[in-house]
KEVOTI-617546 format. One line per 2 residues: number of its first residue (from 1); their letters; for each residue x negated, z, y of C-alpha. Coordinates in steps of 0.2 Angstrom, whole numbers, plus 2048, in hexadecimal, padded with zeros to 3 digits. Example, Ala and Ser with C-alpha at 12.3 -4.5 7.8 and 13.67 -1.06 7.14 Angstrom:
! residues 2
1) as) 7C2 827 7EA | 7BC 824 7FB
This chain:
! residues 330
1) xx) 8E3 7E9 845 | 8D5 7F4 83F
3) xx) 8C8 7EC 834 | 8BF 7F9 827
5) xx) 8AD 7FA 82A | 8A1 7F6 81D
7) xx) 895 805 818 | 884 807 80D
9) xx) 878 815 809 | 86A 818 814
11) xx) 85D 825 813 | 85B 82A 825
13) xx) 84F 836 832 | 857 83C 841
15) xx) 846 848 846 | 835 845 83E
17) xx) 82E 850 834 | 82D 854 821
19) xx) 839 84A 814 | 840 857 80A
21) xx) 845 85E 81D | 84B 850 828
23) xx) 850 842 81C | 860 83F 817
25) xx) 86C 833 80F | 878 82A 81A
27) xx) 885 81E 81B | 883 813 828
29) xx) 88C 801 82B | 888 7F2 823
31) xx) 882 7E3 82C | 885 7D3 830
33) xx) 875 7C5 835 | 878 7BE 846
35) xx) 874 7AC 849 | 861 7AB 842
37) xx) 860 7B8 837 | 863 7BC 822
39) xx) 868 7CA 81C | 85F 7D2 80D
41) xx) 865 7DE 7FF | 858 7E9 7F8
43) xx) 852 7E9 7E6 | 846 7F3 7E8
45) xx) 83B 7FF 7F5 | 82C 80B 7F2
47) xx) 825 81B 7FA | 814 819 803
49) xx) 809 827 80A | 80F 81E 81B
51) xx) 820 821 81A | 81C 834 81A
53) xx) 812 831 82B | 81F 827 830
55) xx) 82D 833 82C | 81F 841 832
57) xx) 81C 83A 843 | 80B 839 83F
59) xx) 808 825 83B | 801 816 846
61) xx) 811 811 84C | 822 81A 84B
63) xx) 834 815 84B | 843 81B 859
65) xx) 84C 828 851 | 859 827 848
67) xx) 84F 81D 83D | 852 816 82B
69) xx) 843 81C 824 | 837 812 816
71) xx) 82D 801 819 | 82C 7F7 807
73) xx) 838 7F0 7FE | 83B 7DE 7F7
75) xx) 84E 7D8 7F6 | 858 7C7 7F6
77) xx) 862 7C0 805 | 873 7C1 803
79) xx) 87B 7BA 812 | 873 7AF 820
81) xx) 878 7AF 832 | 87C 79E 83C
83) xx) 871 790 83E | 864 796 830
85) xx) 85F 788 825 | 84F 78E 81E
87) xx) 853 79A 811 | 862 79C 805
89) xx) 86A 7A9 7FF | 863 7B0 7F0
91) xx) 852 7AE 7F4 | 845 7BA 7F2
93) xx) 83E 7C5 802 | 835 7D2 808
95) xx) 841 7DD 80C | 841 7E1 81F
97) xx) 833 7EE 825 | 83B 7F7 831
99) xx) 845 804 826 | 845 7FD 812
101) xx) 84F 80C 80A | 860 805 80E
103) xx) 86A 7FA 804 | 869 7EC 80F
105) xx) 863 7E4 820 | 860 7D7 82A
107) xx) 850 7CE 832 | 84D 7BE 83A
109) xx) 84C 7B0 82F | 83B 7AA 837
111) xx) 832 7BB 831 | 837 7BA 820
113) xx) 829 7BD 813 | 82D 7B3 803
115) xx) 82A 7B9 7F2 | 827 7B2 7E3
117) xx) 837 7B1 7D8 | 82A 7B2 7C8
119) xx) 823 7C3 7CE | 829 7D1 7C6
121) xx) 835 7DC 7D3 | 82C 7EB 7CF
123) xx) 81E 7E3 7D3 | 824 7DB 7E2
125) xx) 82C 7EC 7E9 | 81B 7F0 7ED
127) xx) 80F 7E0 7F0 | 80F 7E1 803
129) xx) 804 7EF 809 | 7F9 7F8 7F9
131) xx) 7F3 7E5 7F2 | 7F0 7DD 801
133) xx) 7E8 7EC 809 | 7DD 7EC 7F9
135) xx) 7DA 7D9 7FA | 7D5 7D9 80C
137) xx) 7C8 7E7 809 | 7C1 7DF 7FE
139) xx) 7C0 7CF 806 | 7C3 7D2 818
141) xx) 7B6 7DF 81C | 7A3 7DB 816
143) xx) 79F 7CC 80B | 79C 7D1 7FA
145) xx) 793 7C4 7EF | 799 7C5 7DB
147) xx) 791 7D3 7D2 | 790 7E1 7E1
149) xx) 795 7F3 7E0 | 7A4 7FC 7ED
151) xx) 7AA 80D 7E9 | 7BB 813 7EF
153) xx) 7C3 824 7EF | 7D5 827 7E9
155) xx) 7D4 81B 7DC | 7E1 821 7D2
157) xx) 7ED 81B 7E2 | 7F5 809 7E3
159) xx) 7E7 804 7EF | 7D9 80C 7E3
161) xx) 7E0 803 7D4 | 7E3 7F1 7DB
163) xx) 7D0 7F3 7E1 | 7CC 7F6 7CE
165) xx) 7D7 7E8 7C8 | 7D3 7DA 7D8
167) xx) 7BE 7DF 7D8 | 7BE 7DB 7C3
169) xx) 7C6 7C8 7C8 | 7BB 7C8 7D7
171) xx) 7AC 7CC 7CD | 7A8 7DC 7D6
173) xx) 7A2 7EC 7CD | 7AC 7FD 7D1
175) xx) 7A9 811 7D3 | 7BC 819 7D5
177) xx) 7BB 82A 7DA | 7C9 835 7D4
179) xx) 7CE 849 7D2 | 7D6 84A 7C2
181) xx) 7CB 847 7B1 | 7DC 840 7A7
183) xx) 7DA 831 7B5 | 7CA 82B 7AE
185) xx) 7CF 823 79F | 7DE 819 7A8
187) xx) 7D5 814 7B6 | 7C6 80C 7AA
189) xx) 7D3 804 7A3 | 7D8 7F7 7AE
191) xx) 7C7 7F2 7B2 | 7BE 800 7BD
193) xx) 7A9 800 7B9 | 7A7 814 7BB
195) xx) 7B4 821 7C1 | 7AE 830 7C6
197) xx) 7B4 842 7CA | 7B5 848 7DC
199) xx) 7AA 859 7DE | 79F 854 7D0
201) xx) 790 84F 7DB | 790 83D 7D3
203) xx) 786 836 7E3 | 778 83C 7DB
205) xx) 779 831 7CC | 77E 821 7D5
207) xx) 76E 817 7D2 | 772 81A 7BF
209) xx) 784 815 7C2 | 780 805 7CA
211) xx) 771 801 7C0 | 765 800 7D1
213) xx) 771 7F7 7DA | 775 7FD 7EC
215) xx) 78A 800 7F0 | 78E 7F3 7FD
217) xx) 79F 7FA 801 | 7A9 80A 800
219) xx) 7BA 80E 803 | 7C1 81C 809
221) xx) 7D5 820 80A | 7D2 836 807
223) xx) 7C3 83A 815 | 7B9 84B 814
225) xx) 7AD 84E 808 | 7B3 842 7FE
227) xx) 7AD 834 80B | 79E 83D 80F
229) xx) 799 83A 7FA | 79E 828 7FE
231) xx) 791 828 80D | 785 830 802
233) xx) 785 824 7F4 | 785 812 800
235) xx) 777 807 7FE | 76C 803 80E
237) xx) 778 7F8 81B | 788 7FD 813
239) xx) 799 7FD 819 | 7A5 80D 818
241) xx) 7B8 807 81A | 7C3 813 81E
243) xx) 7D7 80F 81D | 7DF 820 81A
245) xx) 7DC 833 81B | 7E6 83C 80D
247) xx) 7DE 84D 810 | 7DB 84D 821
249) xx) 7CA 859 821 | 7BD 853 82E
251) xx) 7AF 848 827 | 79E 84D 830
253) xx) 797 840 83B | 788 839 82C
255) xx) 779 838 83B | 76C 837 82F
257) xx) 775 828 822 | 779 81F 834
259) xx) 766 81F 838 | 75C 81E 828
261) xx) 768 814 81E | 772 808 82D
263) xx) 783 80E 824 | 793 807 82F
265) xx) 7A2 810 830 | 7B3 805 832
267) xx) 7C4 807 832 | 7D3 7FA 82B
269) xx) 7E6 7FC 82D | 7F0 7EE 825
271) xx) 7FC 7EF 830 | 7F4 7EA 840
273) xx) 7E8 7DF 835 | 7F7 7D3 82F
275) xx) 7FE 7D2 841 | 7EF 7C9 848
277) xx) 7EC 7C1 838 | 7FB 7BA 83C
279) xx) 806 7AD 82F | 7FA 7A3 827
281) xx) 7ED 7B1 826 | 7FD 7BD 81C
283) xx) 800 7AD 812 | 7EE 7AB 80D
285) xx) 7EC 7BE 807 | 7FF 7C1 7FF
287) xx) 7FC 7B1 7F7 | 7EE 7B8 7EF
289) xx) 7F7 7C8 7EA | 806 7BC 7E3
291) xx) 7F9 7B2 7D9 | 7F4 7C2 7CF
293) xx) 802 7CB 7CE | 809 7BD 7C7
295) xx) 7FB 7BA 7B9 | 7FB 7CB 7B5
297) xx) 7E9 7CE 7BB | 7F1 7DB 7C6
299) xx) 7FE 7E5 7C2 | 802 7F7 7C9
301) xx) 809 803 7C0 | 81E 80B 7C4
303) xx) 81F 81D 7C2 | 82E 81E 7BF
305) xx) 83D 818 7CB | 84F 821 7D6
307) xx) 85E 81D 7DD | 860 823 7EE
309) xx) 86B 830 7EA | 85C 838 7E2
311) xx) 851 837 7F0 | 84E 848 7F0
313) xx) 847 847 7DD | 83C 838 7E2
315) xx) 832 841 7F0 | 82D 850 7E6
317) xx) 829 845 7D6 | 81F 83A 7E2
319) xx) 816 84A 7E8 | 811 84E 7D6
321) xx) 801 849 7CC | 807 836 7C7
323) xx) 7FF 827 7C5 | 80A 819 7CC
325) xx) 815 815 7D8 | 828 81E 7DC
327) xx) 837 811 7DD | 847 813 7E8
329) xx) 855 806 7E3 | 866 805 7EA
């Protein structure tokens, strides 16, 4: 006797390259935790700039093809495989990494990243890269006593405006750099000191900005002259972090800020960061995100949400002039 197979959507890549070219929305089986593992059904997943290197073939680390593509999401378990004792079903989960835009997978019980049930889903749909990213650049990079200045790029990102929102409860003063004038207003807003214009040769006014003060940290997700104004405008010892490269334009190597003003140039990736943070090192900086997402002292904003039958719609909205993030659900 046959048994009817089970299907859900998926939203699938069999090459890499660009979304609107290679994804694709597919039924694929449903399945079924083996002993250890939970099954989780999504609520809710985002698109991040990674999933287009992902998708692209261009990111830190790429999937075997076919792949389910997408790497956030928040969900619920709603079965458990044998012998798992740990979690019920119902409870509320990251949604496993390793392809988030289906309507459900399974994961080892032991990796399961718990979410607060009191944090809104929207909001949980995108807590586990953008605020912990922003969190740990804050915190994880340079010490910065209450009071000092960090710039950032791309503030009008998720990363740029949890920076705003984390560095106002941190006691840390903020320049966001951004490239539309109708951005300013919003951005001051939730919190950020200045926000200034790309191209409009604000490192020239940066002692009037900060008062004197010298800018102990800048962030940098967009590179090309864009970072080189960042480098320009760092006070003596600073720190340029960069953690993303949106444009992709070479930045020229800054000899003389290297020698006369000891700038340091690093990178951060979050994803290797958390691996050898390891558990309690995660639990220590998604605690913090869960603490202000939940008192409302962070709160991203949803631009607007799909289904997954609208994928197609939700890439080229994401592509346009926004200001939040694009939602995929079920």
């Amino acid at each position: 006797m046959l048994v009817a197979m089970s299907l859900q959507k998926a939203l699938c890549h069999h090459a890499f390259g660009q979304p609107a070219d290679v994804l694709r929305l597919e039924q694929v089986e449903v399945p079924e935790p083996k002993a250890g593992e939970v099954r989780v059904r999504l609520s809710a997943a985002v698109i991040n700039p990674s999933d287009y290197g992902m998708i692209g073939g261009s990111y830190g680390h790429l999937r075997e093809l076919p792949a389910v593509a997408g790497r956030e999401g928040v969900g619920v378990v709603d079965a458990l495989g044998r012998g798992v004792f740990s979690v019920g079903v119902g409870a509320r989960v990251r949604f496993p990494e390793n392809g988030a835009w289906q309507e459900t997978a399974c994961m080892p019980a032991s990796d399961l990243l718990m979410v607060p049930g009191d944090v809104p889903v929207e909001q949980a749909a995108f807590s586990f890269i953008n605020p912990p990213t922003a969190y740990c650049l804050l915190k994880k990079i340079v010490h910065l006593a209450p009071g000092s200045w960090v710039v950032q790029n791309a503030g009008n990102s998720a990363v740029g405006m949890a920076v705003i929102q984390m560095a106002k409860v941190m006691g840390l003063k903020t320049i966001s750099q951004v490239r539309r004038e109708e951005l300013v207003a919003p951005l001051q807003a939730m919190g950020a000191d200045h926000v200034v214009l790309e191209g409009s040769g604000w490192p020239k006014q940066v002692q009037a900005l900060t008062g004197g003060e010298p800018i102990r940290l800048a962030l940098n997700s967009i590179g090309g002259d864009s970072a080189i104004d960042q480098i320009k405008a760092l006070g003596e010892g600073g720190t340029q972090v960069t953690f993303g490269g949106m444009v992709g334009d070479p930045v020229r190597f800054p000899t003389r800020f290297l020698i006369f003003n000891d700038v340091r140039l690093v990178g951060f990736w979050w994803d290797k960061w958390s691996r050898k943070a390891g558990s309690k090192g995660l639990g220590e900086v998604m605690g913090a995100v869960y603490g202000m997402l939940r008192d409302g002292s962070l709160k991203l904003p949803v631009e607007a949400t799909y289904s997954f039958d609208q994928y197609q719609a939700a890439f080229r909205h994401d592509k346009r002039p926004r200001l939040g993030k694009i939602l995929l659900k079920p």
